[in-house]
VOLUMLUM-481700 format. One line per field, with one value per residue (C-alpha): residue number from 0; residue in one letter; x, y, z. Coordinates in steps of 0.5 Angstrom, whole numbers, plus 500, padded with zeros to 3 digits. Each point is the difference from the previous one (the first is absolute). Example, Ala and Ser with C-alpha at 12.3 -4.5 7.8 and 13.67 -1.06 7.14 Angstrom:
# residues 2
zami	[0:1]
nuba	[A:S]
c1	[525:502]
c2	[491:507]
c3	[516:498]
END
This chain:
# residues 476
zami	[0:1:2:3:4:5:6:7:8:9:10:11:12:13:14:15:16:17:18:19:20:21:22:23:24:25:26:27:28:29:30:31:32:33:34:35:36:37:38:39:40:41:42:43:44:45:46:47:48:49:50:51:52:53:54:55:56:57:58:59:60:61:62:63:64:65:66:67:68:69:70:71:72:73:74:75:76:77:78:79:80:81:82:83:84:85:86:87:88:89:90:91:92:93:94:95:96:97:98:99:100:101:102:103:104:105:106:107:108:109:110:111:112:113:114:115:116:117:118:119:120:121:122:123:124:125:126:127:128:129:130:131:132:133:134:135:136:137:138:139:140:141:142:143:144:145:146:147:148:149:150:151:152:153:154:155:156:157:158:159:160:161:162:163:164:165:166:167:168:169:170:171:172:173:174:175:176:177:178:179:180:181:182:183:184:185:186:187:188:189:190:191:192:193:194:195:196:197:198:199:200:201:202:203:204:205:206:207:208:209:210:211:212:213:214:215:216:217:218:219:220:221:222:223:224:225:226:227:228:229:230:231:232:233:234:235:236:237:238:239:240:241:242:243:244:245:246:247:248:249:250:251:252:253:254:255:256:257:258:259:260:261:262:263:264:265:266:267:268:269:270:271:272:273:274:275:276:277:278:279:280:281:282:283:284:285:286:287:288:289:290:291:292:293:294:295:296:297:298:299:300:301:302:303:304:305:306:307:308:309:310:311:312:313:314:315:316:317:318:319:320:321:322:323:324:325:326:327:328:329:330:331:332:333:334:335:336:337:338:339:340:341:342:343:344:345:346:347:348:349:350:351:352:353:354:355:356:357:358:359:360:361:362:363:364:365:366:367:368:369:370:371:372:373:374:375:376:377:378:379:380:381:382:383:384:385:386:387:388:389:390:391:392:393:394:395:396:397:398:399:400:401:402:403:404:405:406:407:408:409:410:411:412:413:414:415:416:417:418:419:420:421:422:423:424:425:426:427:428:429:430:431:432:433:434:435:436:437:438:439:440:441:442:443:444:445:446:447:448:449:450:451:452:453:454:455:456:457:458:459:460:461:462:463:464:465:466:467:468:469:470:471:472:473:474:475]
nuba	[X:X:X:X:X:X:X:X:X:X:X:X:X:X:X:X:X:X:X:X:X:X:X:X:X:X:X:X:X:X:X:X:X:X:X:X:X:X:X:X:X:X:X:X:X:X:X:X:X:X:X:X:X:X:X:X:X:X:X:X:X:X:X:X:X:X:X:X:X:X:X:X:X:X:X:X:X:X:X:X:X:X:X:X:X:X:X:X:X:X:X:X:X:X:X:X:X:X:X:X:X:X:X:X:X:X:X:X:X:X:X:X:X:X:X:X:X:X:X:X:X:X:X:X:X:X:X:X:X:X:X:X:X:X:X:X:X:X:X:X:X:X:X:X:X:X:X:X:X:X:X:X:X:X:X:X:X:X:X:X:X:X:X:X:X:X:X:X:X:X:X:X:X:X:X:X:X:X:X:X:X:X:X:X:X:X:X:X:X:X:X:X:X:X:X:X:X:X:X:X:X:X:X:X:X:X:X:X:X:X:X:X:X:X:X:X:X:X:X:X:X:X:X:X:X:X:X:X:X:X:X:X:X:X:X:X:X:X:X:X:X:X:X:X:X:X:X:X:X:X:X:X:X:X:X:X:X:X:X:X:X:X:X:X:X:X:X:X:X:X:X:X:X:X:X:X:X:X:X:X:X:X:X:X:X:X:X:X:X:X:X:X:X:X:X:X:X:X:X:X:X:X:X:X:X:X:X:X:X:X:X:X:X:X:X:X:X:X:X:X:X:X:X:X:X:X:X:X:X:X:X:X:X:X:X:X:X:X:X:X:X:X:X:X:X:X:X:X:X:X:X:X:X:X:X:X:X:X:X:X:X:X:X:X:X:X:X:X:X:X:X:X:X:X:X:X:X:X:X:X:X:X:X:X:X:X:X:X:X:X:X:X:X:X:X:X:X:X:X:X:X:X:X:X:X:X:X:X:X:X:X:X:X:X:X:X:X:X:X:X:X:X:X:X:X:X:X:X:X:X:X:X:X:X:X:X:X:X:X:X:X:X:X:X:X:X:X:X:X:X:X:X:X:X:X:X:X:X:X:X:X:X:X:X:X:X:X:X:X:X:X:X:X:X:X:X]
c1	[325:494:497:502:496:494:500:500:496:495:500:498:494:499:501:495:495:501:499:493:498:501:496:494:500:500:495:495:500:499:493:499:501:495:495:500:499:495:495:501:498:495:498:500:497:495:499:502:504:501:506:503:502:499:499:499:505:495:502:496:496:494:494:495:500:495:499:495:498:501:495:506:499:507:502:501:503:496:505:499:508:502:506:503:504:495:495:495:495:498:497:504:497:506:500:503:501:500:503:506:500:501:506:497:499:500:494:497:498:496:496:492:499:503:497:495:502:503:498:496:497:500:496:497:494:496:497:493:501:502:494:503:507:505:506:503:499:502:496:505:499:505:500:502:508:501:508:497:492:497:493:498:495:497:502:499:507:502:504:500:495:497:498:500:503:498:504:497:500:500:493:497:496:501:500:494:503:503:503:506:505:496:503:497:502:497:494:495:495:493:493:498:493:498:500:505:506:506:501:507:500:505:501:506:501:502:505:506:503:500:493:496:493:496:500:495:497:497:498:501:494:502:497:500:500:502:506:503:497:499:505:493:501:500:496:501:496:503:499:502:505:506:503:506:506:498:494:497:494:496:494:498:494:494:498:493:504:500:507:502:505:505:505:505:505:506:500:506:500:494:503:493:499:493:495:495:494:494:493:497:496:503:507:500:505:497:495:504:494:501:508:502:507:503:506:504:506:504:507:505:501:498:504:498:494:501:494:502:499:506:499:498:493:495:498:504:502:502:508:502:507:501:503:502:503:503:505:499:499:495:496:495:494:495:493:494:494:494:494:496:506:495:499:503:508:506:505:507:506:508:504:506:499:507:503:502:503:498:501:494:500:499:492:501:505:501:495:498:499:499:497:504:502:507:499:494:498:498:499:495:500:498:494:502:507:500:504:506:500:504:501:504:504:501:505:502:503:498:496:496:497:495:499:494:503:496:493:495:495:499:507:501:507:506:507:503:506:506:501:503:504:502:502:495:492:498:492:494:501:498:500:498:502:504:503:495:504:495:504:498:506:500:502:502:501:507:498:507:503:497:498:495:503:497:499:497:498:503:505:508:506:500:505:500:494:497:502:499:502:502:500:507:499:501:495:502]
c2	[679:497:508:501:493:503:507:497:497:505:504:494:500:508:499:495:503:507:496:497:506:502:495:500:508:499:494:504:506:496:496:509:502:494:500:508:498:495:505:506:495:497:508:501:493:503:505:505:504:503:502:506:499:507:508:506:506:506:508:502:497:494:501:495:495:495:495:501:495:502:498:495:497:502:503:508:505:507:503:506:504:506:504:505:503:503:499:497:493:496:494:495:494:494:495:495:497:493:500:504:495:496:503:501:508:507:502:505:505:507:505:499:506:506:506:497:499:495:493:496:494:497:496:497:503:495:501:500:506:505:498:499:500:495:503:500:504:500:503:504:503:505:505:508:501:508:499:500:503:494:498:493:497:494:499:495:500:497:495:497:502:496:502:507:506:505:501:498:503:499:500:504:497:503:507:503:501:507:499:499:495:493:494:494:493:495:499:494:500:498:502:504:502:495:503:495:505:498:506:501:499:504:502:505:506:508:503:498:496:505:503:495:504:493:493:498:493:503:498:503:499:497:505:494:502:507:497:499:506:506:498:500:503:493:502:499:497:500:493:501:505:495:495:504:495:494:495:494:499:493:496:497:494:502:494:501:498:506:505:506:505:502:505:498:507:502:507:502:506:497:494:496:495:500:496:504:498:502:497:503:493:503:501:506:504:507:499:503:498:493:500:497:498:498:500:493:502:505:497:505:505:496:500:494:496:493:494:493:493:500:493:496:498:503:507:507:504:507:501:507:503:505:505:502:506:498:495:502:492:498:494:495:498:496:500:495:502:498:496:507:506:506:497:495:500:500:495:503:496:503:498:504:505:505:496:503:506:507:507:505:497:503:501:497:494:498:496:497:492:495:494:493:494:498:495:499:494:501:507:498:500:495:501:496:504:507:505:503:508:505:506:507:503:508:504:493:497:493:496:494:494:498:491:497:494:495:497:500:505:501:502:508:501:502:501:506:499:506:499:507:504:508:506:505:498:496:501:497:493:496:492:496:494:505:495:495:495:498:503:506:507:506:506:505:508:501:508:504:493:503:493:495:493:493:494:493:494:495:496:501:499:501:508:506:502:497:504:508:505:507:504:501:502:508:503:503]
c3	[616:503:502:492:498:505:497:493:501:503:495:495:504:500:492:499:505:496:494:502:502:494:497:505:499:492:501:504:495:495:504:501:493:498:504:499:493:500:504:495:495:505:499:492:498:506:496:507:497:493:496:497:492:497:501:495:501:500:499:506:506:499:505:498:495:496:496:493:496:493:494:498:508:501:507:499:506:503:504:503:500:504:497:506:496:496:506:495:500:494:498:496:495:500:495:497:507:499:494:504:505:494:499:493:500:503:506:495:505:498:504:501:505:503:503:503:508:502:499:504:497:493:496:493:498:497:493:502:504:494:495:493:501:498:504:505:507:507:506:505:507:503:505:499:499:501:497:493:502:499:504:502:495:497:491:495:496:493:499:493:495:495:493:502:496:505:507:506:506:508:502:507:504:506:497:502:507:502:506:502:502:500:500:497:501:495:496:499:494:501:497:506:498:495:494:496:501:504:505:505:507:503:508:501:506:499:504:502:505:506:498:496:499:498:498:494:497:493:494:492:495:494:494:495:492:503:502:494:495:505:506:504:507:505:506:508:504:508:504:506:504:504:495:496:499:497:498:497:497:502:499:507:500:506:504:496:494:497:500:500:496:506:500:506:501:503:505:501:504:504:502:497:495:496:498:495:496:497:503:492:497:493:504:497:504:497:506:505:505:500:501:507:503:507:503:499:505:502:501:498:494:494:494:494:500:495:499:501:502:506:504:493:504:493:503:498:505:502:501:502:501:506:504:508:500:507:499:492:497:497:500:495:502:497:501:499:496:506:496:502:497:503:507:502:503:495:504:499:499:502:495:501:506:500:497:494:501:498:500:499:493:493:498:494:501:507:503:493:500:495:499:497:498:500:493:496:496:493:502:506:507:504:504:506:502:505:495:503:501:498:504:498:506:497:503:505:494:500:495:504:498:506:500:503:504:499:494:506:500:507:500:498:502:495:501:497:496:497:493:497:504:499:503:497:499:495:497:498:498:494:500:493:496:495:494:502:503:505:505:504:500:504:498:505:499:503:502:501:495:495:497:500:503:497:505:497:504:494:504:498:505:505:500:502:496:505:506:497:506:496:506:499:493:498:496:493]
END
């Protein structure tokens, strides 16, 4: 009797041991689920990590996409479109973004170009360019797609038109030239001899990836009124041979006061990034003789060059994205503009050094960088705050946003954070404020998705929108 007592009474104690474990594991989950909460709405309200809240299904697969204002201010869409069944390549003009965010209409969508290569950049044209024209145009670089016999070119196209009852066409900018395979990467406008006329700058390279023949830094006359009555011939002026993939056109103040128009240009398959510059006293760059340049660096195969303020201290900078072939990661590095450019030492700052990884990346997406702000207050953005900078992964499949740690300007490092993952590449990159909310969105070109993917730093609850891995998803 006593045993049975005791053993009773053991399994009263077992029973309430049991029961408060229970309890203290419950507990502790919940203290966990919280505090795991907190710290993911630590990092939105941060403005750390953005969310997914929109995609546009498309009928083939997106490499790069561009955000344009229309002459409404409204955020329209150049999307360059691979379509493997035919093994065809366009560019498509979508519109009516924000009113389909709105869940107002339908996204118009209509083709600008095709048979004009393959896309590579895309640009508004602004008016002063093409003399007495109300209408609208795009520049677009490409490079040559033997599928459909097209070679790399630079073309003005026609978007809309205004008060015109006679159809337009594409304008050849880059038509004069009859050798092959050219791959050209962007273009800037700029008066280049002084003449009043905004001529094109442009760097690119002829060959392919195993046999490139020569890189090139080149200039395009403007033919002015012969432009817009006789589709005058745009002349080529050669720079300088090394930058081919990317470039950025700054002035830079001297130490005597004066300053100087500065090309800073990316060469790829020579490891080397550029500074190039005319000594001329009209800064006429036809006089071949004055042009100078030196070498900033050589760290790796240079993919993007972009201009920016990065550590908030007044002064821009130079950020560049690379690659290693070694380990196949690539890496951002940003440099400081010394007060003497053409002699004095460029410091460079690793902001993320094989960290992003890369695999050999596709010339005209991988690599490829933005600059930007997370928010926008009436529509500005504070001088005084480190922008963030986004970073295409390509063939690796990830899309990463790089975070600066601290608000001091002596403090250079940034934290690199995955915010969309998928099992194919992903494109070229946009980022804007697209229905004008003061929040920035992201929009990812999902390769073999055959989609274009929304993200927006406009807070919402917290949710699995919040944490996109589609590494599992199959393609259509």
């Amino acid at each position: 009797m006593q045993a049975s007592w005791i053993s009773y009474g053991c399994l009263i104690l077992l029973i309430g041991i049991d029961n408060g474990c229970n309890a203290f594991l419950d507990h502790l989950m919940k203290r966990v689920q919280k505090k795991w909460m907190t710290s993911w709405q630590r990092m939105r309200d941060q403005q750390v990590r953005p969310r997914m809240f929109a995609q546009i299904n498309l009928q083939g697969s997106p490499s790069i996409v561009q955000t344009m204002a229309s002459r409404q201010g409204n955020i329209e869409l150049a999307v360059s479109l691979h379509n493997a069944t035919a093994d065809t390549v366009s560019l498509l003009h979508m519109h009516g973004i924000d009113q389909w965010l709105n869940h107002r209409s339908n996204v118009a969508i209509n083709t600008v170009a095709s048979y004009m290569g393959w896309p590579n950049a895309v640009g508004k044209v602004e008016g002063d360019v093409i003399p007495d024209s109300e209408n609208t145009y795009w520049w677009m670089t490409s490079t040559s797609f033997p599928p459909q016999g097209t070679e790399g070119q630079i073309v003005l196209l026609p978007v809309s038109k205004v008060n015109s009852s006679l159809p337009l066409s594409p304008m050849v900018v880059s038509s004069s030239e009859i050798e092959q395979n050219w791959y050209y990467s962007k273009i800037e406008w700029v008066d280049m001899n002084q003449d009043g006329w905004l001529d094109v700058v442009t760097s690119r390279s002829r060959g392919r990836s195993e046999s490139i023949q020569f890189s090139q830094l080149l200039w395009y006359e403007n033919p002015g009124y012969g432009l817009l009555w006789s589709r005058g011939r745009w002349r080529s002026h050669t720079i300088t041979n090394g930058p081919d993939m990317s470039f950025e056109v700054l002035r830079i103040p001297l130490p005597s006061g004066e300053s100087r128009l500065v090309i800073i240009g990316a060469g790829h398959w020579d490891n080397k990034l550029y500074a190039v510059w005319t000594e001329d006293p009209e800064e006429n760059w036809a006089n071949v003789d004055a042009i100078n340049e030196r070498v900033i660096d050589n760290h790796g195969w240079f993919y993007d060059v972009q201009v920016a303020d990065v550590n908030a201290d007044g002064r821009v900078d130079i950020i560049a994205s690379t690659w290693t072939p070694g380990i196949k990661q690539g890496s951002v590095i940003v440099y400081e503009i010394p007060c003497d450019f053409s002699r004095d030492k460029w410091r460079r700052h690793i902001l993320i050094d094989g960290a992003v990884d890369m695999p050999l990346p596709d010339l005209g997406s991988g690599g490829k960088i933005k600059i930007f702000h997370p928010t926008l207050r009436q529509g500005q953005v504070s001088q005084k705050k480190k922008p963030f900078i986004l970073v295409s992964g390509d063939d690796e499949g990830r899309v990463y946003v790089l975070i600066p740690n601290s608000r001091r300007t002596n403090d250079w490092e940034y934290t690199s954070h995955t915010v969309y993952k998928t099992s194919g590449p992903v494109g070229a990159l946009a980022v804007d404020d697209i229905n004008h909310d003061g929040f920035m969105e992201i929009i990812i070109p999902v390769v073999d998705g055959h989609k274009l993917v929304f993200f927006t730093y406009k807070p919402s609850e917290i949710g699995p929108h919040y944490f996109v891995d589609e590494t599992s998803v199959a393609s259509p």
